[in-house]
Residue, then its C-alpha position, 0 to 999 in steps of 0.5 A: x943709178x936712175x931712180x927707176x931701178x933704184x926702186x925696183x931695187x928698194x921694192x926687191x929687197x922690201x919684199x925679200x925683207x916681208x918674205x922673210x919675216x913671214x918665215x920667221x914669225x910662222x916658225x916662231x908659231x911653229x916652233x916644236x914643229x920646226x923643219x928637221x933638214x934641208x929639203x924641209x927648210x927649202x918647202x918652209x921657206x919657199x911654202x909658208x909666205x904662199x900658204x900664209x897669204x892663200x890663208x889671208x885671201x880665202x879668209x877674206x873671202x869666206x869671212x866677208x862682210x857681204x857674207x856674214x850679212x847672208x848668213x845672219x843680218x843681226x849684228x851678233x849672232x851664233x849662226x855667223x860664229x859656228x860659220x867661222x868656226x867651221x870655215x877656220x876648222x877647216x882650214x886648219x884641217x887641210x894645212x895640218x894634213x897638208x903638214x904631215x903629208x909634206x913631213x912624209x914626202x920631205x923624211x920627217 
């Protein structure tokens, strides 16, 4: 086996090991909420690393430094606070409807 494909391999099952690992560690956050049967562990497992990371990539986005400088140049300051509050309130908003719209559609 040339090296080429051997990392090909190694960063395939690295990936497959980090996907997993996300599913794992949301459903351990989740755990009363956990999927009921096999369409809803489908989505999970399929969803949550998508979700998980489009959550990392919006959060840095709108929690940036270049942001909270706009916002307040102090260094501590309840204007930045209430703008995280909002932005994470948010967020949660749009999964949790996101959750009980995929338990509609998924039989729940």
């Amino acid at each position: 086996m040339d090296v080429r494909r051997k990392d090909l391999l190694t960063s395939i099952a690295f990936a497959a090991f980090m996907w997993l690992f996300m599913c794992g560690a949301a459903l351990l956050i989740l755990w009363p909420w956990r999927p009921a049967n096999q369409w809803q562990w489908t989505a999970f497992i399929l969803g949550v690393p998508v979700i998980w990371g489009l959550g990392e990539y919006l959060g840095g986005l709108f929690l940036s430094d270049k942001l909270s400088a706009r916002i307040s140049r102090r260094r501590f300051s309840l204007l930045r606070i209430a703008y995280a509050l909002i932005v994470g309130l948010s967020w949660l908003a749009v999964l949790f409807g996101i959750i009980l719209l995929a338990g509609r559609i998924l039989g729940r």
